[in-house]
TILO-756691 format. One record per residue: x negated, y, z negated of N, C-alpha, C in turn; chain. Coordinates in steps of 0.2 Angstrom, whole numbers. Example, Ala and Ser with C-alpha at 12.3 -4.5 7.8 and 13.67 -1.06 7.14 Angstrom:
2
((-66,-28,-39),(-62,-22,-39),(-66,-16,-39),A)
((-64,-11,-35),(-68,-5,-36),(-64,0,-39),A)
END
This chain:
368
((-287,401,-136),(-293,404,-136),(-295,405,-144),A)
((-302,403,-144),(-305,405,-152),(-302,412,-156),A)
((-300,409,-160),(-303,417,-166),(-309,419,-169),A)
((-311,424,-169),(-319,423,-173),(-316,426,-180),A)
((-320,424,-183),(-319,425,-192),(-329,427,-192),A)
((-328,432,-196),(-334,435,-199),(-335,433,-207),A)
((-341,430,-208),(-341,428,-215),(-345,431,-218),A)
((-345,435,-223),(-352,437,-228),(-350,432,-235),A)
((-357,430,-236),(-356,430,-243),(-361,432,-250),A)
((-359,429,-256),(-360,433,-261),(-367,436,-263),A)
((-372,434,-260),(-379,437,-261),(-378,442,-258),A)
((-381,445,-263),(-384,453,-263),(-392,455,-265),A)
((-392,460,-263),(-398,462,-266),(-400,471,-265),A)
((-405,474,-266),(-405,481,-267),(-404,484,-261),A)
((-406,483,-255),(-403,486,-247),(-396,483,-247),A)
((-392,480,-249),(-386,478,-247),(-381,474,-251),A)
((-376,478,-254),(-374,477,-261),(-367,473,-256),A)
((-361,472,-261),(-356,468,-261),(-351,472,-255),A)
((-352,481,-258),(-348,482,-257),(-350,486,-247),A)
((-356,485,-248),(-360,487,-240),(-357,480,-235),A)
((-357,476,-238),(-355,469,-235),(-348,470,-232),A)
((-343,472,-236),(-335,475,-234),(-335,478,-229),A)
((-340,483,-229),(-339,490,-222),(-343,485,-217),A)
((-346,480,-216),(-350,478,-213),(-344,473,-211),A)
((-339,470,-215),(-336,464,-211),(-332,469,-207),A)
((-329,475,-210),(-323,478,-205),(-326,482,-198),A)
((-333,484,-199),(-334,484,-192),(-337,479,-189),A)
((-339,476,-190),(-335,470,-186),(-331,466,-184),A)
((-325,467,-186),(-320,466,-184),(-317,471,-179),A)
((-322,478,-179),(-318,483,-173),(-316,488,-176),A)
((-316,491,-182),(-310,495,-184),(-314,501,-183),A)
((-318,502,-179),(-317,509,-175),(-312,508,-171),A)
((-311,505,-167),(-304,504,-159),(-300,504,-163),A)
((-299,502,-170),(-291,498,-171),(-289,504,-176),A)
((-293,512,-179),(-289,514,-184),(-291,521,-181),A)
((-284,525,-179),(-287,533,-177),(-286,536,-181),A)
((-290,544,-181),(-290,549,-185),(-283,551,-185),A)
((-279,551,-192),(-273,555,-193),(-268,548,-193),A)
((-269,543,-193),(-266,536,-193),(-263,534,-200),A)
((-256,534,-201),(-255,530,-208),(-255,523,-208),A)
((-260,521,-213),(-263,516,-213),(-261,512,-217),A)
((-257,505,-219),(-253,504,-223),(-261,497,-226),A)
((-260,498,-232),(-267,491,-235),(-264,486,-239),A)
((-260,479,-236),(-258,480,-241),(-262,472,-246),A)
((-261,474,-253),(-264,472,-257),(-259,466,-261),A)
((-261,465,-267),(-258,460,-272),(-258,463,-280),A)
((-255,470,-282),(-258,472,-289),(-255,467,-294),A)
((-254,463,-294),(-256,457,-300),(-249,458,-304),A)
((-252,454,-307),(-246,452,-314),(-248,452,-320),A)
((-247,458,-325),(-246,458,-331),(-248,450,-336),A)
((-257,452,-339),(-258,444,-341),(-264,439,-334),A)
((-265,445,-329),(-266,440,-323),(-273,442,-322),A)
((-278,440,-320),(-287,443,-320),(-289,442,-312),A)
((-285,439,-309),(-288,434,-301),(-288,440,-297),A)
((-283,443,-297),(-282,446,-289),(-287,452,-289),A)
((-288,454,-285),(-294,459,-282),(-296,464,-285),A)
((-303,465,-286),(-302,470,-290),(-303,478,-287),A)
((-302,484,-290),(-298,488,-288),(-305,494,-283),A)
((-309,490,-287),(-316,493,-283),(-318,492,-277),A)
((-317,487,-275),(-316,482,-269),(-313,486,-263),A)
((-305,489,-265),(-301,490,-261),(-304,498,-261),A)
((-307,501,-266),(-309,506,-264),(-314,509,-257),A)
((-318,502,-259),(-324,501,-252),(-318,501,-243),A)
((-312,497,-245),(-312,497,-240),(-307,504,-236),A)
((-302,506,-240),(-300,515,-241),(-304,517,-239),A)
((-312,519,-241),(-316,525,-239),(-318,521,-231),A)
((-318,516,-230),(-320,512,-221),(-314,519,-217),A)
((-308,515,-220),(-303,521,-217),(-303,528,-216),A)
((-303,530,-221),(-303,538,-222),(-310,542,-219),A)
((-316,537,-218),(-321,540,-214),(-320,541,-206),A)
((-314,536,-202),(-313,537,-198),(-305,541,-196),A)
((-305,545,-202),(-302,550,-202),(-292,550,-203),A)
((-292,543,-206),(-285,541,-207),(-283,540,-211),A)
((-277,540,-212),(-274,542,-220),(-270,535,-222),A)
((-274,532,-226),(-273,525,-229),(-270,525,-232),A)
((-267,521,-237),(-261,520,-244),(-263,513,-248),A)
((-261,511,-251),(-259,505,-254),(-252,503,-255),A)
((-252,494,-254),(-246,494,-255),(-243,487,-255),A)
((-239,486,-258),(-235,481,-261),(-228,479,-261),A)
((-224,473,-263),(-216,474,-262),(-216,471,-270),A)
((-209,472,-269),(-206,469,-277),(-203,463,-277),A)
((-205,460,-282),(-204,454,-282),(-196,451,-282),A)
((-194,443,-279),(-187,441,-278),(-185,439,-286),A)
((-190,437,-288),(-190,436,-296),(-188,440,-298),A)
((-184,440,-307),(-185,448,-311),(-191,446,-315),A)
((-194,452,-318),(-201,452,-321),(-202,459,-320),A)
((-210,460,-321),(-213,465,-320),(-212,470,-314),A)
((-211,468,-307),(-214,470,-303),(-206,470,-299),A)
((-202,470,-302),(-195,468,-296),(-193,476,-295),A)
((-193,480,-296),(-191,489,-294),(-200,490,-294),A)
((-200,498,-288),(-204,500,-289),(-207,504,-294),A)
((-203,507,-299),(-206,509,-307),(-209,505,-308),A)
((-208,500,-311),(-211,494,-316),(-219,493,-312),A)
((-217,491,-307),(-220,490,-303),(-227,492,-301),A)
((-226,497,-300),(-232,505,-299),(-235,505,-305),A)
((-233,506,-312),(-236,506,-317),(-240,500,-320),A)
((-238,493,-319),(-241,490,-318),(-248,488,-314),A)
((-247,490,-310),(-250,491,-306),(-258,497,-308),A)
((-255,501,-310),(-260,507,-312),(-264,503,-320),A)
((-260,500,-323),(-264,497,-328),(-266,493,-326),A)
((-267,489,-321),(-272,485,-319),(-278,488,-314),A)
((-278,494,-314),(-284,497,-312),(-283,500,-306),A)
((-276,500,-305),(-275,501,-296),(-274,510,-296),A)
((-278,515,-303),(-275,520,-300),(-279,524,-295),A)
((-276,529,-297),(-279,534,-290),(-287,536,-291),A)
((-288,537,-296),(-296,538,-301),(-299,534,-296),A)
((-296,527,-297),(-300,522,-295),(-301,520,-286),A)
((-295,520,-283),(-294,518,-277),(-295,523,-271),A)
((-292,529,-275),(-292,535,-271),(-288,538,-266),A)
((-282,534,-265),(-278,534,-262),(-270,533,-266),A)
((-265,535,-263),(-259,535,-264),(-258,524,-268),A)
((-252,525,-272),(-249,518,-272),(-240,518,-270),A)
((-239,515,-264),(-234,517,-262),(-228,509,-262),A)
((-223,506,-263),(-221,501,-263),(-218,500,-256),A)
((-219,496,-252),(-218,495,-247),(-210,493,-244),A)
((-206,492,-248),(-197,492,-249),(-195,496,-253),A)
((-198,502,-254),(-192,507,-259),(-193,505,-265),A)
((-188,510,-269),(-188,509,-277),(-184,502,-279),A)
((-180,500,-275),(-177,493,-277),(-179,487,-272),A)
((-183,487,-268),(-185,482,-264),(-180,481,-256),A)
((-174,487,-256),(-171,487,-252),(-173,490,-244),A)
((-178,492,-246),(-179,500,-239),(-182,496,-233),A)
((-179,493,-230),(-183,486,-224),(-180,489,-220),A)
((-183,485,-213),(-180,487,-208),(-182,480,-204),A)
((-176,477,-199),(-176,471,-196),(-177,472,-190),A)
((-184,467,-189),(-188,467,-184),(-187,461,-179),A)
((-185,460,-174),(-184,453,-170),(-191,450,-169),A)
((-191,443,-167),(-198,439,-169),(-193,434,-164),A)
((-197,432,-159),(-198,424,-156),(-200,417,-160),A)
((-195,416,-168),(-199,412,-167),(-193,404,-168),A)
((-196,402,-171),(-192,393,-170),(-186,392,-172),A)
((-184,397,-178),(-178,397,-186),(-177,403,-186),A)
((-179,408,-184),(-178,417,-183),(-177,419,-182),A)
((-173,424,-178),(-172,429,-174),(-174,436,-173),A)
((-171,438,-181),(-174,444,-184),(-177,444,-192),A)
((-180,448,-195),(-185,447,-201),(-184,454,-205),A)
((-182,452,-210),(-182,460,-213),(-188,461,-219),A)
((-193,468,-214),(-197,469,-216),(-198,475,-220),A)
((-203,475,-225),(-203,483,-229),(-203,487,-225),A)
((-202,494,-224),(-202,499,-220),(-207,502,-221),A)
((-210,505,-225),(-219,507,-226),(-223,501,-220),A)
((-221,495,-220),(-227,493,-216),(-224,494,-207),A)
((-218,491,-206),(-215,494,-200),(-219,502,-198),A)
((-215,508,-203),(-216,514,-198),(-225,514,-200),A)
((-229,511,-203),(-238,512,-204),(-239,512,-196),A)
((-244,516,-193),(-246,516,-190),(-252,507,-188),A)
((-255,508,-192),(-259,502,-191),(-257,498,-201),A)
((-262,492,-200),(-262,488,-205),(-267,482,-207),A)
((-271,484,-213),(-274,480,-218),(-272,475,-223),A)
((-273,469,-219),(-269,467,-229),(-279,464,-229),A)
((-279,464,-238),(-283,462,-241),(-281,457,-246),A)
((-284,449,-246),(-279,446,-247),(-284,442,-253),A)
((-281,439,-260),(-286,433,-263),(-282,427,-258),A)
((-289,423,-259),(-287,417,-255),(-287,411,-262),A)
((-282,410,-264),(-281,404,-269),(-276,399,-267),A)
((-274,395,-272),(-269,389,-271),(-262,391,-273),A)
((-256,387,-271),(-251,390,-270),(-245,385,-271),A)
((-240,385,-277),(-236,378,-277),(-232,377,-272),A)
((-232,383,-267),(-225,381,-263),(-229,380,-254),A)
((-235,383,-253),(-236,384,-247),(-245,379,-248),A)
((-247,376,-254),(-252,372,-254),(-260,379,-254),A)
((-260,385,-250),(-263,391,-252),(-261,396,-251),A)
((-264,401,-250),(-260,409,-253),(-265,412,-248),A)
((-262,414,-241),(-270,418,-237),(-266,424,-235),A)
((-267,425,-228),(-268,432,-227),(-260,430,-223),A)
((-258,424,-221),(-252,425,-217),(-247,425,-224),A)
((-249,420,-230),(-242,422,-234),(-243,430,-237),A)
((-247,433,-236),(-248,439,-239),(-244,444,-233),A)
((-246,443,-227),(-240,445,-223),(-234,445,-221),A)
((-231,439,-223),(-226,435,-221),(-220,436,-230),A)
((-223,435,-234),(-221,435,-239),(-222,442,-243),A)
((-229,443,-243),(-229,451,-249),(-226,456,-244),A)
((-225,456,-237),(-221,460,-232),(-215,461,-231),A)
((-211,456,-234),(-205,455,-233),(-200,458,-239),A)
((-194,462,-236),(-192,465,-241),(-188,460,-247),A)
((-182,462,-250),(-181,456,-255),(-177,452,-251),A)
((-174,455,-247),(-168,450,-242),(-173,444,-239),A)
((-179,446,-237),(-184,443,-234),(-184,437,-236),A)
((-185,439,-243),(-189,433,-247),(-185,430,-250),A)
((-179,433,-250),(-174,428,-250),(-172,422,-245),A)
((-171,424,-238),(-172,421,-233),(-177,414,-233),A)
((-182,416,-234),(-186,412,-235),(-185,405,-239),A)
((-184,407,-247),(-184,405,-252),(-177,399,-253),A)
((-171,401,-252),(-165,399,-253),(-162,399,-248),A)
((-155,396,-247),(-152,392,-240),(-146,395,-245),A)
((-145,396,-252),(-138,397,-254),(-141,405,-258),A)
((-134,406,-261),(-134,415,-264),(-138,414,-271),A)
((-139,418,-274),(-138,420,-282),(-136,415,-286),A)
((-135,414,-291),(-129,413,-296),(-132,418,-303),A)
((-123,416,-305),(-125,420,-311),(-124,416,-320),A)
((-127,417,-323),(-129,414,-329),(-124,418,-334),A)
((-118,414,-336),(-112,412,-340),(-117,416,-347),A)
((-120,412,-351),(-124,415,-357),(-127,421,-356),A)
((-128,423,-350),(-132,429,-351),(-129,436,-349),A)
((-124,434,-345),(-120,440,-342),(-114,441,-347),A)
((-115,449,-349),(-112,451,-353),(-104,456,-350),A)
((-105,456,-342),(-99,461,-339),(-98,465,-337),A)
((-106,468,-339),(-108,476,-337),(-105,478,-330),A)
((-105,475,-325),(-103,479,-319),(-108,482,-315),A)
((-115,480,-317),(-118,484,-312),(-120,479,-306),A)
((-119,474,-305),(-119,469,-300),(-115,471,-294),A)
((-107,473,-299),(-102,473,-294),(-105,482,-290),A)
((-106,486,-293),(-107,492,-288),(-112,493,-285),A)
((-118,488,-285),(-125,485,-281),(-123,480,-274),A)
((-117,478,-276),(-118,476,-270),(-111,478,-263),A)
((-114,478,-259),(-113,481,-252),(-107,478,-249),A)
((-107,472,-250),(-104,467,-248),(-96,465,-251),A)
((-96,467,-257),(-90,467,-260),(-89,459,-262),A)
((-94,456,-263),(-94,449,-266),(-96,448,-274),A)
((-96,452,-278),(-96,449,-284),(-90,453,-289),A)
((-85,454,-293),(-82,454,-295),(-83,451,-303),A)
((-78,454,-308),(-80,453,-315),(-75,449,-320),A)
((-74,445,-320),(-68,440,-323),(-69,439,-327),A)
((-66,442,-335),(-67,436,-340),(-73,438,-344),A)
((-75,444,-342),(-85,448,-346),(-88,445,-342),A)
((-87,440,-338),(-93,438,-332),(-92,439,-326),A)
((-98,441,-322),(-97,440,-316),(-96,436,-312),A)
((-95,436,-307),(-92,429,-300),(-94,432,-294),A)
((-98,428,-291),(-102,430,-285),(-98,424,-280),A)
((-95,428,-276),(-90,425,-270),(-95,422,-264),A)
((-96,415,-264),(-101,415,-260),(-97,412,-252),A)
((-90,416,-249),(-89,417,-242),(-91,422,-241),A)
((-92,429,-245),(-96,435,-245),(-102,437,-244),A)
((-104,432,-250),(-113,433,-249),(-118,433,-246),A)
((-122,437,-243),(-126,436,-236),(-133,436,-240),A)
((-133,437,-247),(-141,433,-249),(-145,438,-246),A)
((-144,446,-250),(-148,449,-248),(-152,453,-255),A)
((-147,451,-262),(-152,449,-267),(-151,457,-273),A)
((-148,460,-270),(-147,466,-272),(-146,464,-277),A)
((-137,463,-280),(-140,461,-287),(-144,457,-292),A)
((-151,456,-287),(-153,454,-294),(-159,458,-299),A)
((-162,463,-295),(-163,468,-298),(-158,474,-303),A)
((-152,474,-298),(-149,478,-303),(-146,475,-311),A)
((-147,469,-311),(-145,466,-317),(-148,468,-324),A)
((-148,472,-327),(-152,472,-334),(-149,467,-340),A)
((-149,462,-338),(-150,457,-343),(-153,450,-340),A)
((-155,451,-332),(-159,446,-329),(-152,439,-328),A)
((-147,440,-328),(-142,434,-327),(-140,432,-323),A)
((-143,437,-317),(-141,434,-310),(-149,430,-307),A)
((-148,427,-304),(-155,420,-303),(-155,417,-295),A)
((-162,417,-291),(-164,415,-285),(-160,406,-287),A)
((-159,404,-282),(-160,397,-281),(-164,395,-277),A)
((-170,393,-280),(-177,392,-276),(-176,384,-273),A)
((-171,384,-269),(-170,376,-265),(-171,374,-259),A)
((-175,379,-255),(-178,377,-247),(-185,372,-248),A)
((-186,368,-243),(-190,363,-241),(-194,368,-242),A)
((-203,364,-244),(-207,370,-242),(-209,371,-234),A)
((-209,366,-229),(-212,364,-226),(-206,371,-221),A)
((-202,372,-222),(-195,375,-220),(-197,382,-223),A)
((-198,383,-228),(-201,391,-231),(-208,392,-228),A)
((-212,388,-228),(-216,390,-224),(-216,393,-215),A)
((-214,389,-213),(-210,391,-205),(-208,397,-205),A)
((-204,400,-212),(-200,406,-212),(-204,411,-215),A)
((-212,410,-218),(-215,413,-219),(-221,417,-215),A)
((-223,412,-211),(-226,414,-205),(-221,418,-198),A)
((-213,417,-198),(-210,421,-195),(-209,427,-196),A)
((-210,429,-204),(-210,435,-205),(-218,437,-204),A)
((-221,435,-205),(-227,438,-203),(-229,439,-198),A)
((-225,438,-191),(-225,439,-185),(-220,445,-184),A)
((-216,447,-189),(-213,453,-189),(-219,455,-193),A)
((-220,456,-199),(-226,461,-200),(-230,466,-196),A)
((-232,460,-191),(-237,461,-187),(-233,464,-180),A)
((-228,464,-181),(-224,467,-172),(-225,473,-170),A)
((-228,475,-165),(-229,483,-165),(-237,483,-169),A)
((-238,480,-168),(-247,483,-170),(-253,479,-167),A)
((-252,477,-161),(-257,475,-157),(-263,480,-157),A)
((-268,476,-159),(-274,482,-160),(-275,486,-164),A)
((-269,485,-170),(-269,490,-174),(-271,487,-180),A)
((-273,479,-182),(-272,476,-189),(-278,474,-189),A)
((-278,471,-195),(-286,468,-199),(-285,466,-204),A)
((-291,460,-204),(-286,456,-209),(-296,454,-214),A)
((-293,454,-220),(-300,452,-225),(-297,447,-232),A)
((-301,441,-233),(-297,437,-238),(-304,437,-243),A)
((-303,436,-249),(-307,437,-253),(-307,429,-257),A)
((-315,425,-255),(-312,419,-256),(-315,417,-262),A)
((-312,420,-269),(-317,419,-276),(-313,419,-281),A)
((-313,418,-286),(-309,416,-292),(-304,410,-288),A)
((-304,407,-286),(-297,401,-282),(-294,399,-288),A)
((-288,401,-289),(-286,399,-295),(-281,395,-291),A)
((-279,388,-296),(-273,383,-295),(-267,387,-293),A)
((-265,394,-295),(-260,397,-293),(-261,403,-291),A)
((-253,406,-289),(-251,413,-286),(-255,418,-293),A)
((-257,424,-288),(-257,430,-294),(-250,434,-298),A)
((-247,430,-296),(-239,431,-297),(-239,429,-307),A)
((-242,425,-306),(-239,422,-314),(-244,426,-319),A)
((-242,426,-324),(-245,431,-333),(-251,429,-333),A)
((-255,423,-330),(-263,421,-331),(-265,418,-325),A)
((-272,417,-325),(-276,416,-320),(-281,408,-323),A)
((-277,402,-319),(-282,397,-323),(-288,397,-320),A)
((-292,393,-325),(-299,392,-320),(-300,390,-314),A)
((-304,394,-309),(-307,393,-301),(-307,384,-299),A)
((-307,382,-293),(-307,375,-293),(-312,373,-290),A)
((-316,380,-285),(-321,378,-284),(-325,386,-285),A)
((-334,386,-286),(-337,390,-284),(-334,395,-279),A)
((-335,405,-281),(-335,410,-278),(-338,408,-273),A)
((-335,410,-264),(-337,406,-258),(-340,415,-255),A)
((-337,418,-254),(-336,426,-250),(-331,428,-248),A)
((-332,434,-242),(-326,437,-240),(-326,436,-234),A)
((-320,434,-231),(-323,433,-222),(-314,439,-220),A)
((-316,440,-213),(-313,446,-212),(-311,443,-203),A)
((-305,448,-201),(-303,442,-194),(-300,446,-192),A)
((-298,449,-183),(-291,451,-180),(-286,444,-180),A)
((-287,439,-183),(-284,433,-182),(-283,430,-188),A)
((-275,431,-190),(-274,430,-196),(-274,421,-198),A)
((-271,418,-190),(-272,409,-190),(-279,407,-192),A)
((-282,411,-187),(-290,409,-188),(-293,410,-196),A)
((-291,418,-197),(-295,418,-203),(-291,411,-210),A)
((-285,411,-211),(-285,408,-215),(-288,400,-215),A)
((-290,399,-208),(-290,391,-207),(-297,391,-209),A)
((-301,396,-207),(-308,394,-208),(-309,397,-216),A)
((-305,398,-219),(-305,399,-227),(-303,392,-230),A)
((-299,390,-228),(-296,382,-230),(-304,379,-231),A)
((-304,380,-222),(-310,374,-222),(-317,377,-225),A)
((-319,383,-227),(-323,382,-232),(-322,382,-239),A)
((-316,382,-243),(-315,378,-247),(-315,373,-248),A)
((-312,368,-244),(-311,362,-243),(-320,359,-243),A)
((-325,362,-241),(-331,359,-240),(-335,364,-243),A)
((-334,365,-249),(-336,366,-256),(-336,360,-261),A)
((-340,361,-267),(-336,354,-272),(-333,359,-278),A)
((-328,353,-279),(-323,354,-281),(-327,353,-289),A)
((-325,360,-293),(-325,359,-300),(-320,355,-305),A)
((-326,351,-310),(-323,349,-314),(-318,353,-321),A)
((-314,349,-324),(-312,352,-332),(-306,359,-329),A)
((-305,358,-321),(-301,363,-319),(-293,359,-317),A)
((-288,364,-314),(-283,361,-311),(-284,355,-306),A)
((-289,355,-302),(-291,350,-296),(-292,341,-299),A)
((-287,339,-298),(-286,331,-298),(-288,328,-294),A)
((-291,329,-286),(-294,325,-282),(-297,330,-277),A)
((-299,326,-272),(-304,330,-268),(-309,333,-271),A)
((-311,330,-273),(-319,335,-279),(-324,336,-274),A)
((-324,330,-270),(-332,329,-264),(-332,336,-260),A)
((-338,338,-256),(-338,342,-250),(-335,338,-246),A)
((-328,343,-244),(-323,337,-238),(-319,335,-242),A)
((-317,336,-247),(-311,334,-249),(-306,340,-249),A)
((-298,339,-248),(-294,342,-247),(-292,346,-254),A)
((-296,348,-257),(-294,354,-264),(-287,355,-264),A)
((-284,355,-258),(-277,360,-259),(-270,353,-261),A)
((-273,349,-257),(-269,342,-259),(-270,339,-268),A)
((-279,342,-269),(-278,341,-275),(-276,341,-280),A)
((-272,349,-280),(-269,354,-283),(-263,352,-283),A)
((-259,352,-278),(-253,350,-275),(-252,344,-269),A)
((-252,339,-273),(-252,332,-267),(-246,333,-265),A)
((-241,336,-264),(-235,335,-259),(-234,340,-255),A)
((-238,345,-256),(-237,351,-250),(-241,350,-246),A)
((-239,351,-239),(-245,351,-234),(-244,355,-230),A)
((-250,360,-232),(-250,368,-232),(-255,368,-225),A)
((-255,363,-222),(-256,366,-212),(-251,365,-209),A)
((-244,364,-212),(-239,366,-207),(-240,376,-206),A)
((-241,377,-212),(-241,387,-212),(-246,388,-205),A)
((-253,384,-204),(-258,385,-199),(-255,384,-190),A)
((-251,377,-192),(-248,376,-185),(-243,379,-183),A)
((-239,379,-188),(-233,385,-187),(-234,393,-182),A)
((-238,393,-186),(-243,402,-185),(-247,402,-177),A)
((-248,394,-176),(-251,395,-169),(-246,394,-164),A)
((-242,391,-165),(-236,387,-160),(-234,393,-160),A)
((-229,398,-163),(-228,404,-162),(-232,410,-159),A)
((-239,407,-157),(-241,413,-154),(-245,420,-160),A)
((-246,418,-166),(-248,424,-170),(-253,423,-172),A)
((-257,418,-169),(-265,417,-168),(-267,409,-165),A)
((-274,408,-165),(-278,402,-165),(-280,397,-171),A)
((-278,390,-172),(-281,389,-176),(-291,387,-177),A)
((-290,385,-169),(-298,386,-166),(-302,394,-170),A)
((-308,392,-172),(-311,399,-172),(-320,398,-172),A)
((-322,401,-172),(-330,402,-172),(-331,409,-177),A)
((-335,403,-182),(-336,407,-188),(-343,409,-187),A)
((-344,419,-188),(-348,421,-187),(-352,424,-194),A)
((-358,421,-197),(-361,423,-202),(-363,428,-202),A)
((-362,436,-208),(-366,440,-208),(-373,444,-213),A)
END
C-alpha cells in the first residue's frame, strides 16, 4: 500500500508564512489522532556540530513544539551522543552545544533532554523482526516517550549515500552500543601514543575486558562485546571506533534499529524532513559545504520509507548545482546522491525498510 507524503514548499507570502506551512504539514499528517493531551512527546532533532550551519534551525522546531503543546502535550527535544569523541559524545558537552547553536529554551520552548543519558549508555533493548537483528539497543527517552517526532535535514551522507528520517531513527536513536553495532563488526582499540594508563577505561567497563599493562591499556577482545563504554570515558581520546562494516550491511543495521525506534508507537509517530541546504555531508562534521541543489521544501509523512523515497526523488529531479561537491548527475533525473558518492547505493536503506515492513516505498505525493 501507498504512503502519502505531504509536500509544502518554500513560497510564501502574507496569509501564509514558512512557518504556517509546518502546522499545516503536521495536520495533515493526523497529529490530532496521533498526539494526546498529557503525552511525553519525544522530537527528535539534529543539534549540530560546533563549526556546522545545515541542520535546522531552532525556530523551525519551535513551530513544531507549539503544534504539540496546543494539543495539550508535553513535548522535549532530543538527541544522542555521538560513537565518535568530539563535541557531542556525553551529555554536558553535548547540551551545551547544543544551546549555542540556538537550541535553548528562549528559543525552542521546551526542555533539551539527551535521549541515552549522561554518557550515551541509558538504552533499553527492543526486539525487531528483522533480517541481521534480533534486538536493537535504543535511547530510553525515546523507548518510554509516549509518541515521537523526528524532524530530520534531508542531505548527503558518505556512508548511507543520504541522511533522512530513517537514518535519523535508526542511527540518531540508537544508543552508543547501537551505533556501534551498526558501525563495526570488531571492538575498540586503543592507541599506544596516546594512552597514558590512567585507568579510566578499566573502571567503565562492565565486562572486565580492558586491563592496564605497561602505562597502556589492552582491551581483551574474548571479553568485548562492543558496547563502546570506554570510549567516552577516555580523556585523552585513545581509545577509537573501527569504522569496518560494509555500507550496504550498516545500512540494513540502520534501518533495523529504526524499526525499534518506532516499536510501540503505532499511531503514535510523525515524521517531517527539511529538504534545503543539501549539503555533500552529515551535520556531524565542524562545517557545512555548499548545497548541491536548490532549497526544495518540507514534506512531512506517517511513513518514514515513503517519506524519505519521495525526498530522494525530488532531489534527484532538481538540477544539480554547479562549483559544489556534485561530480555527476547535474540533469533533472540524475542520481545527485551517486554524484556525491558513486559507490554507495543508498536504496538499499529504501528497500531494506520495506522488506522489513517499516513502510512503502510506493507513495503518492500530495502538494500543499
Amino acid at each position: 500500500m501507498a504512503g502519502t507524503v505531504y509536500f509544502a514548499d518554500l513560497r510564501t507570502g502574507a496569509t501564509k508564512n514558512l512557518f504556517d506551512k509546518i502546522g499545516l504539514l503536521m495536520h495533515q499528517c493526523g497529529i490530532d489522532n496521533r498526539v494526546s493531551p498529557q503525552d511525553l512527546v519525544a522530537v527528535k532533532v539534529h543539534f549540530g556540530e560546533r563549526g556546522n550551519h545545515s541542520f535546522i534551525r531552532p525556530v523551525f522546531l519551535r513551530r513544531v513544539v507549539a503544534e504539540l503543546k496546543n494539543r495539550g502535550a508535553f513535548p522535549f527535544l532530543t538527541d544522542s551522543s555521538t560513537l565518535y569523541t568530539g563535541e557531542r559524545k556525553e551529555a554536558v558537552s553535548a547540551l551545551s552545544l547544543a544551546i549555542e547553536n540556538g537550541f535553548a529554551y528562549a528559543t525552542v520552548t521546551v526542555p533539551l533532554i539527551m535521549l541515552d543519558g549522561l554518557r550515551g549508555h541509558t538504552a533499553i533493548e527492543v526486539p525487531v523482526t528483522g533480517e541481521l537483528l534480533t534486538k536493537v539497543s535504543i535511547g530510553a527517552a525515546i523507548v518510554e516517550a509516549d509518541a515521537l517526532v523526528t524532524v530530520t535535514h534531508f542531505k548527503c551522507h558518505e556512508l548511507t549515500g543520504f541522511g533522512g528520517a530513517l537514518k535519523n531513527l535508526g542511527m540518531g536513536c540508537a544508543s552508543r552500543e547501537g551505533k556501534m553495532r551498526q558501525h563495526s563488526t570488531v571492538g575498540p582499540t586503543v592507541s599506544v601514543k596516546l594512552c597514558t594508563g590512567c585507568g579510566r577505561c578499566v573502571t567503565s567497563c562492565v565486562h572486565d575486558a580492558i586491563t592496564v599493562l605497561d602505562t597502556t591499556a589492552r582491551i581483551n577482545k574474548e571479553r568485548c562485546v562492543g558496547c563502546a563504554h570506554c570510549v567516552t570515558a577516555c580523556p585523552e581520546r585513545a581509545i577509537n571506533i573501527q569504522w569496518n562494516e560494509a555500507t550496504e550491511l550498516l545500512m540494513k543495521k540502520m534501518v533495523e534499529h529504526a524499526l525499534g525506534a518506532v516499536t510501540g508507537k503505532t499511531g503514535k509517530s510523525l515524521f517531517l524532513n527539511f529538504i534545503t541546504q543539501v549539503s555533500p555531508a552529515c551535520d556531524c562534521y565542524g562545517y557545512a559545504d555548499a548545497p548541491i541543489v536548490n532549497d526544495i521544501g518540507i514534506c512531512a509523512s506517517v511513513d518514514p520509507v515513503a517519506l524519505d523515497q519521495a525526498c530522494a526523488d525530488l532531489v534527484n529531479q532538481a538540477r544539480g548545482n554547479l562549483d559544489t561537491a556534485l561530480r555527476g548527475g547535474f540533469e533533472p533525473g540524475g542520481d545527485k546522491f551517486r554524484g556525491v558518492y558513486p559507490g554507495v547505493n543508498w536504496e538499499v536503506q529504501l528497500e531494506h525498510g520495506e522488506k522489513i515492513g517499516l513502510g512503502s516505498r510506493k507513495y503518492v505525493l500530495v502538494r500543499i
